[in-house]
C-alpha positions in Angstrom: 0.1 -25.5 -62.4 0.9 -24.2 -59.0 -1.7 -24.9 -56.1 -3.8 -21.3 -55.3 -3.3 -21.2 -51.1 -6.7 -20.5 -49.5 -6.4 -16.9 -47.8 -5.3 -17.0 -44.6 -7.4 -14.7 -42.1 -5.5 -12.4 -39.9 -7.8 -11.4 -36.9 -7.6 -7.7 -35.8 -4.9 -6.5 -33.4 -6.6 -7.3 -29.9 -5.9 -4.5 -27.7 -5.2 -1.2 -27.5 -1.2 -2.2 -27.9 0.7 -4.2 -30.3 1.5 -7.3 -28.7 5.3 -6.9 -28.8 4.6 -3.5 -26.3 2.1 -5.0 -24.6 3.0 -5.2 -20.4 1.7 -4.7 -17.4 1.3 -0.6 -16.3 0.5 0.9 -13.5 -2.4 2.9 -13.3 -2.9 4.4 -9.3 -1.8 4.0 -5.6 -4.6 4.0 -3.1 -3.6 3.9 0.8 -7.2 2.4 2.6 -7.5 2.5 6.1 -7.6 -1.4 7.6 -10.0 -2.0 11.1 -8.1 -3.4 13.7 -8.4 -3.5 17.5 -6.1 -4.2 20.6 -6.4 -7.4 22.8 -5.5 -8.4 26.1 -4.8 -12.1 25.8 -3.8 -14.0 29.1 -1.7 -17.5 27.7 0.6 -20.1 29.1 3.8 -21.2 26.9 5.5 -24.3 26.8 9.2 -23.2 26.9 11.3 -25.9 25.7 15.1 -26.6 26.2 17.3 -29.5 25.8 18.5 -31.8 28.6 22.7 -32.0 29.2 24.2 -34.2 26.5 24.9 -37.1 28.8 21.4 -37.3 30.1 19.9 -36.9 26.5 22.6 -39.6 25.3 21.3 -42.4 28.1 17.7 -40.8 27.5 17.5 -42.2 23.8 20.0 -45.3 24.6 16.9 -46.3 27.3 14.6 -45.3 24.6 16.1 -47.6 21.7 17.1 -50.2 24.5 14.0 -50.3 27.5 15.3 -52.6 30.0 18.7 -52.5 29.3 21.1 -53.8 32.1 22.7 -50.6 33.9 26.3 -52.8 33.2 25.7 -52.7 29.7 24.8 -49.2 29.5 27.8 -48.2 31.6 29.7 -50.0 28.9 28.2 -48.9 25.7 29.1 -45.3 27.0 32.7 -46.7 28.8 31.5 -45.4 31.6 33.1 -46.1 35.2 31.2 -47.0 38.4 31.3 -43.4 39.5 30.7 -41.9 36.3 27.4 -44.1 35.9 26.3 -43.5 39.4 26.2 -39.6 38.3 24.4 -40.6 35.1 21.9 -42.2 36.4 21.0 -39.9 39.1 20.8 -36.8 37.0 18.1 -38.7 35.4 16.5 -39.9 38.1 15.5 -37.0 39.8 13.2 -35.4 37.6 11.9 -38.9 37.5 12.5 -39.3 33.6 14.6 -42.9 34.4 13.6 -45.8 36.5 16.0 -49.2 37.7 14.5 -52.1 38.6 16.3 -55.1 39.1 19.7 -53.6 37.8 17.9 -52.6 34.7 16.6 -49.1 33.4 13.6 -48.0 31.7 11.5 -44.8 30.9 8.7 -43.4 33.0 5.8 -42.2 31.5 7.1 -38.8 32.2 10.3 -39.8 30.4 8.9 -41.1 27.4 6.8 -37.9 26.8 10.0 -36.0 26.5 10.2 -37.5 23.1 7.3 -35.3 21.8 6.3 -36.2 18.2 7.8 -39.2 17.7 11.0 -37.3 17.9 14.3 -39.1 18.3 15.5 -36.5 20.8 14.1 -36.0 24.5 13.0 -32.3 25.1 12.0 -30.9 28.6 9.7 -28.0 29.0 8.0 -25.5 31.2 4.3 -24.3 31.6 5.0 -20.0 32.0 2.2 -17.7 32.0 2.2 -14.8 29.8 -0.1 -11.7 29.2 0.7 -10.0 26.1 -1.6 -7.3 24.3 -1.6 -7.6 20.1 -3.3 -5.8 17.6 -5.7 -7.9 14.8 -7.5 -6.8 12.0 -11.0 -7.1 12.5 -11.6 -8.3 8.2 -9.2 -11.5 8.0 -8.5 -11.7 12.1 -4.7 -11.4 11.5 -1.7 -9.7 13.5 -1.1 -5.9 13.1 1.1 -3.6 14.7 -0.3 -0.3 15.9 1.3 2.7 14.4 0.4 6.7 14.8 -1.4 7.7 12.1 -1.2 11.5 10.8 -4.6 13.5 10.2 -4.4 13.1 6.4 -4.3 9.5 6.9 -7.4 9.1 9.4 -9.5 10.8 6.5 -8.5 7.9 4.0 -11.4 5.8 2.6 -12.0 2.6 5.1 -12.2 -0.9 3.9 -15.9 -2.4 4.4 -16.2 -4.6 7.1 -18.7 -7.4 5.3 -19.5 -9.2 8.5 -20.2 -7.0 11.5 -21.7 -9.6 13.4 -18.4 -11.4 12.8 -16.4 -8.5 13.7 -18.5 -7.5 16.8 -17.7 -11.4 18.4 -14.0 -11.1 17.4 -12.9 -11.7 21.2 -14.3 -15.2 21.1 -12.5 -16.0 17.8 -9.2 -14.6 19.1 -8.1 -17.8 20.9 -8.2 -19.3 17.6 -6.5 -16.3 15.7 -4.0 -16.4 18.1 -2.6 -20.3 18.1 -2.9 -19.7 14.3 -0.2 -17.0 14.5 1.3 -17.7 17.7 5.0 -17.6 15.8 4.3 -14.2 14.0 3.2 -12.4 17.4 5.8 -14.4 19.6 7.7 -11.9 21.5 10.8 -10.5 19.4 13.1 -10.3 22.4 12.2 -14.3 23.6 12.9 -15.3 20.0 16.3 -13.7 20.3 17.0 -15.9 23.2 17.0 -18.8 21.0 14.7 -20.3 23.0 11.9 -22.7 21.3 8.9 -22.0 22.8 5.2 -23.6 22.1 1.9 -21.9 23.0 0.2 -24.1 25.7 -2.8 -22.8 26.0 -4.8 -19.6 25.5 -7.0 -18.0 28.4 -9.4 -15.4 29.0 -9.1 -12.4 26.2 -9.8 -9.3 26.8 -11.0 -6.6 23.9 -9.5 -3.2 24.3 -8.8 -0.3 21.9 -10.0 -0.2 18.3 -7.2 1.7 16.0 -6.7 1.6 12.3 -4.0 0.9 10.1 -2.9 1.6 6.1 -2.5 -1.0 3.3 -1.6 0.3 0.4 -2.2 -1.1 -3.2 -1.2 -0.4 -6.7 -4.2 -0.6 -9.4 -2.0 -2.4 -12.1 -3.8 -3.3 -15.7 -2.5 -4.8 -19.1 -1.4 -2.0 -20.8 -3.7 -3.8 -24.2 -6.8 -3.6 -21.6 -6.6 -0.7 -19.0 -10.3 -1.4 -17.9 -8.7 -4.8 -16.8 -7.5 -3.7 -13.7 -6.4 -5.4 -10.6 -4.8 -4.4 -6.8 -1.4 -5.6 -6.3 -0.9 -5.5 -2.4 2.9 -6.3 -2.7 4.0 -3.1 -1.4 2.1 -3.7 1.8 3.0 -7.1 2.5 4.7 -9.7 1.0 2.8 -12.3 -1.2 3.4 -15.3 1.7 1.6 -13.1 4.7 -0.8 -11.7 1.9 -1.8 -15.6 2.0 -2.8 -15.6 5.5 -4.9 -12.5 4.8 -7.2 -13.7 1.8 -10.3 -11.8 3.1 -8.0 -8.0 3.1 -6.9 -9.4 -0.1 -11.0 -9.4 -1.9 -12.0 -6.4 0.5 -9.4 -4.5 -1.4 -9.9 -5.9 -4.8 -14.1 -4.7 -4.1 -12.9 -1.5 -2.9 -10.9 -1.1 -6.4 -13.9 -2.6 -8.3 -16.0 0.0 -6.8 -13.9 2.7 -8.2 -14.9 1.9 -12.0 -17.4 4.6 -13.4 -19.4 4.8 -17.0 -18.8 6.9 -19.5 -20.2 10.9 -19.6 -20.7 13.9 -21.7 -17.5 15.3 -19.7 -15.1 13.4 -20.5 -15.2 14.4 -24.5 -15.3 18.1 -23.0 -11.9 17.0 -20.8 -10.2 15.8 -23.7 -11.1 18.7 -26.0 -9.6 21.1 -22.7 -6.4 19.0 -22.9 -6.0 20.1 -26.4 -7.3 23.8 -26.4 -4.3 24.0 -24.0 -1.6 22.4 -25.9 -2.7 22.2 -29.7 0.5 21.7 -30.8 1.6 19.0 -28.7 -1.2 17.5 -29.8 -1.8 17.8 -33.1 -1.0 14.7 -34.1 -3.4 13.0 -32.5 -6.2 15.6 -32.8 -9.2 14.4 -35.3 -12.6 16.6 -36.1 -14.6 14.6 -33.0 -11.7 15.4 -30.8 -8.7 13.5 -29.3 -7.9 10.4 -30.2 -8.0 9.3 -26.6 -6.9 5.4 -27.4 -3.7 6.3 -30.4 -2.8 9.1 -27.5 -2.8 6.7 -24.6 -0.8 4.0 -26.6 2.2 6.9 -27.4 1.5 7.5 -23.3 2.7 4.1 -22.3 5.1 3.4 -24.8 6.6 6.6 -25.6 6.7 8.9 -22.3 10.0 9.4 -22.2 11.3 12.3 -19.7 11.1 15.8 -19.8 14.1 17.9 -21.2 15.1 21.8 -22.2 13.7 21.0 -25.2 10.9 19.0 -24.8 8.7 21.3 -22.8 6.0 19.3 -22.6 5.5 15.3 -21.9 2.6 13.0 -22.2 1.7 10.8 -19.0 -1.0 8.0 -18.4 -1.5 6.7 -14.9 -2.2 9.0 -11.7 0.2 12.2 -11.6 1.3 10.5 -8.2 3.1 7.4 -9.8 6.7 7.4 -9.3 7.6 8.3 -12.7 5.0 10.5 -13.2 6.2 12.6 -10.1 9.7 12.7 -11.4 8.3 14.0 -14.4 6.7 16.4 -12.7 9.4 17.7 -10.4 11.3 18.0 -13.4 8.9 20.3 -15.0 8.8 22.5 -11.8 12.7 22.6 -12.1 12.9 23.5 -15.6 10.2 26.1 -14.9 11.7 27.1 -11.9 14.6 28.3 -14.1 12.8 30.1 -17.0 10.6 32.1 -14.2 12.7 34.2 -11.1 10.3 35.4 -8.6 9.0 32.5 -6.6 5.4 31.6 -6.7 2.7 32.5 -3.9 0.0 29.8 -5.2 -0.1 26.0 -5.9 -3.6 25.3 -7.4 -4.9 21.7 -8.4 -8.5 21.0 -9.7 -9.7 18.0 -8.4 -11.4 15.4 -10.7 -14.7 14.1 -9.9 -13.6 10.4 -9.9 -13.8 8.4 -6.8 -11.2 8.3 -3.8 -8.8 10.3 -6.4 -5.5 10.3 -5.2 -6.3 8.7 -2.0 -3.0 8.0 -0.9 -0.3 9.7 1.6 1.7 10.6 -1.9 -0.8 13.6 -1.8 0.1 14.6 1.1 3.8 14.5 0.6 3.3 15.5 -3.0 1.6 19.2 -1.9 4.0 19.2 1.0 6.9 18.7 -1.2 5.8 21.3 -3.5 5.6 24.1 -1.0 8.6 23.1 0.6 11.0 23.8 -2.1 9.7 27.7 -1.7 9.6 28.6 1.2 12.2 30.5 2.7 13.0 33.9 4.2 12.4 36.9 2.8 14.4 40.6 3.5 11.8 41.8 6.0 12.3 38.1 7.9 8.9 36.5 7.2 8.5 33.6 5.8 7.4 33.4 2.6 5.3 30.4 2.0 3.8 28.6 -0.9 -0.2 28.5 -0.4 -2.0 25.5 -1.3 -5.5 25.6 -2.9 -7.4 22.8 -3.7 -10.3 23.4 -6.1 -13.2 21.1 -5.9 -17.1 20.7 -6.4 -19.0 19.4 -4.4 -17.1 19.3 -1.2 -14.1 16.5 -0.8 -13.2 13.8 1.4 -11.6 14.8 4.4 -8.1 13.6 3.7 -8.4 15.9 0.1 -8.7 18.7 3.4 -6.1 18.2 5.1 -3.7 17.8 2.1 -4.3 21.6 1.3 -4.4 24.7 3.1 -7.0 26.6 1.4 -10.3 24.2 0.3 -12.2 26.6 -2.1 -15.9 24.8 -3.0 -18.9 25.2 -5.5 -22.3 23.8 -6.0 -21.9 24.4 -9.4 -18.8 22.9 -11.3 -17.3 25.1 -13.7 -14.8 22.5 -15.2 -15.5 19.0 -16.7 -16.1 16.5 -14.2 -12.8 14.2 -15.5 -10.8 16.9 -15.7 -7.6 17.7 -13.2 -5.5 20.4 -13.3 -2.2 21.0 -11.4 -0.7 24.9 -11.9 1.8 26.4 -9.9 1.5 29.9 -11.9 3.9 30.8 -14.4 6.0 27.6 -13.6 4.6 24.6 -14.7 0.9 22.7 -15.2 -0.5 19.2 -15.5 -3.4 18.6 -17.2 -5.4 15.2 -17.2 -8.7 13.4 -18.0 -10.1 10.5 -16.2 -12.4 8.4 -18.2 -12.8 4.9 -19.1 -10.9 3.8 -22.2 -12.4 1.5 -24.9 -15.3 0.3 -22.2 -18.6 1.7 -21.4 -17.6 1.4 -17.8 -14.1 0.9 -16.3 -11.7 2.3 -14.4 -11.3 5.5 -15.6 -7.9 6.1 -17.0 -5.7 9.2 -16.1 -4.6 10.6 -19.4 -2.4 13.9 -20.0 0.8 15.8 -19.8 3.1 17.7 -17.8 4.5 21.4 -19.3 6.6 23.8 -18.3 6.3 25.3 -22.0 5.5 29.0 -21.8 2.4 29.1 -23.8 0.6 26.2 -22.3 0.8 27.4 -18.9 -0.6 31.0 -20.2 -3.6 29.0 -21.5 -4.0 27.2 -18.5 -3.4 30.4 -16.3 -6.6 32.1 -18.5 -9.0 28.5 -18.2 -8.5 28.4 -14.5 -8.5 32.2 -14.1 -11.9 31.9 -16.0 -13.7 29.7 -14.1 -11.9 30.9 -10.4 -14.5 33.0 -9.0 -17.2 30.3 -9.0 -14.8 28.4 -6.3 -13.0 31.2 -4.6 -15.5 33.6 -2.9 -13.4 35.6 -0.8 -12.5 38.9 -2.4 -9.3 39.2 -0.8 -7.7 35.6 -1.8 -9.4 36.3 -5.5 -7.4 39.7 -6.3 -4.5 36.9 -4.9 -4.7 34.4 -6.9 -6.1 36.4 -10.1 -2.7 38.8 -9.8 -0.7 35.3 -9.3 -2.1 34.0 -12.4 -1.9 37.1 -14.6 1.1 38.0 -12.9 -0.1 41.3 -11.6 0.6 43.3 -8.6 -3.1 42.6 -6.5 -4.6 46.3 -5.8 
């Protein structure tokens, strides 16, 4: 009788992915502005060169041989009388050789050339140098100045944990700078192929503060979004990002301070996503809703791009990712086409999530946008795309100066999660934010792009709905109301 095997217990799927499609995903790119501040630092350099061959050649022959006989050093090198005599002199006058009794030996001054234990002698000069360089105040490391735009200067600012710390940074700078004397070393000296060592450091001086820009990428598993972590590898590379370990946790706490819990919005986000495209997603419509975690898996492994007949795309991760702004240009192209008057109005709700979309992308994204529109019309103005931003309560200041037109409201008509991008009678994205299989997480950008006919006239209608609570001003309303019913405004 054959043996009956004991059952052998599977456990569940862990994840939100099979493991096979399981990879690392991107889900946001945050630009955060860095502390830093000019100093004045007064230092000496040792610059170092090599003595002529002969000297260096008798230099280590004295070294390996101290009191050898001048004679026999004349003929190890087969030197002649006069040829020695020249030798001998050219080492003598810096004082790096003495003779005594017809033999040679080092001076103390001679030995030191051979710094190190090194088998070569090495001379060197004490220059003084004044040279001003940037540090951040967080880790105390080298950074370059650079002009930053408006939009930038608004961008959240990494927490400075010790202030104390910070506030004495010209007494720790001595230190900072030995420790990256080679990295701040001037560029042009270095091209001289010069070696040069750093003597000593003198008085410092603090001047200017500035800032400066890192940017990050929130990356997760794509099995556990809430799993997120910064990659700083676009700002510098991973052997500098070393020298910087305390930027490196003051940006992983700035990303751990953007998680959020779970709210009555974001079912009311989801079910918006589907009143405007019902039959994109029917599939993964149920009786309680979407089924945010079966959608979000067909996001990530599924996306593919957007084509004539494929009006409509999912997309999971900030609108601003690179693929997720090719999608979306390619969704104002294909709308572009179906649609030949050019539009007056680019719209975009803003989500109530925390330093959304704080990076320069914005900026270039909205500028972008406007850009490919404006152009000269028969009476030789120029006719302009208008950006309006759409927000309660009021936003950030870099949200401002992304957008022409800020239009606010103490009371929020739309879900909290919810973003919407329109550019009427074009195209529309659509997304919630909201944490994904975790009470509280980073919340997850989940939606689509459309260029499809119908789901922009839905869109057009919810926005057009709600528009009145943000936009106040009669004269921009009858606007943007005749933009997005495509009437002539009275």
């Amino acid at each position: 009788m054959a043996l009956r095997k004991n059952p052998v217990l599977h456990l569940k799927s862990q994840g939100l992915v099979d493991p096979d499609d399981d990879r690392p995903i991107e889900l946001a790119v945050y630009d955060v502005l860095l502390p830093c501040r000019n100093f004045l630092i007064d230092h000496k350099v040792a610059v170092l060169g090599r003595t002529s061959l002969t000297t260096e050649f008798l230099l280590r022959l004295v070294k390996a041989v101290p009191g050898i006989s001048e004679k026999d050093a004349a003929a190890f090198f087969g030197f002649n009388v006069r040829e020695t005599s020249f030798v001998l002199a050219e080492a003598e006058a810096p004082g790096y050789v003495e003779r005594r009794d017809g033999r040679l030996w080092l001076t103390v001054a001679g030995d030191g050339l051979f710094r190190d234990g090194s088998s070569e002698p090495e001379i060197f000069a004490v220059e003084p140098r004044r040279r001003e360089v940037g540090f951040d105040l967080i880790s105390l490391a080298p950074q370059h100045p650079r002009f930053l735009t408006e939009f930038e200067r608004g961008l959240p600012e990494l927490a400075i944990l010790d202030e104390e710390a910070a506030g004495s940074a010209a007494a720790r700078i001595p230190q900072a700078f030995r420790r990256f004397f080679s990295e701040v070393a001037d560029r042009r000296e270095r091209g001289k192929g010069e070696k040069k060592d750093l003597y000593s450091v003198d008085p410092v001086t603090s001047k200017n503060r500035f800032l400066s820009t890192v940017r990050t990428v929130v990356r997760a598993q794509a099995s556990y979004p809430s799993s997120e972590e910064s990659d700083l590898i676009l700002w510098r590379p991973e052997h500098e990002q070393a020298d910087r370990p305390e930027i490196v946790s003051a940006v992983a706490s700035f990303v751990d301070g953007l998680k959020q819990s779970r709210s009555e919005g974001d079912a009311e986000a989801y079910n918006i996503l589907i009143n405007l495209a019902p039959e994109f997603l029917k599939d993964f419509t149920r009786r309680d809703g979407l089924a945010v975690e079966r959608y979000y898996r067909e996001a990530i492994t599924r996306a593919g791009d957007v084509r004539a007949d494929r009006k409509t795309a999912p997309i999971a991760g900030s609108l601003l990712l690179s693929e997720n702004r090719k999608r979306l240009l390619d969704v104002l192209d294909y709308g572009s086409r179906q649609h030949s008057g050019a539009p007056r109005f680019l719209l975009w709700l803003v989500p109530q999530v925390p330093s959304w979309n704080a990076t320069t992308l914005l900026d270039e994204t909205v500028g972008g946008i406007r850009t490919r529109w404006s152009g000269q019309r028969a009476d030789g103005q120029k006719d302009a795309l208008k950006s309006i931003c759409l927000t309660a309560p009021r936003p950030p200041r870099y949200v401002e100066k992304a957008f022409e037109i800020v239009a606010t409201s103490d009371y929020r008509r739309f879900p909290g999660p919810l973003e919407i991008l329109i550019v009427p009678h074009v195209a529309v994205a659509a997304i919630a934010h909201a944490p994904i299989e975790t009470p509280r997480g980073f919340a997850v950008p989940v939606g689509f792009v459309s260029f499809d006919a119908e789901v922009l006239r839905r869109a057009e209608q919810y926005v057009l709905d709600n528009l009145g609570t943000y936009v106040t001003d009669e004269s921009l309303y009858r606007e943007v109301a005749a933009a997005l019913s495509e009437q002539k405004p009275s």
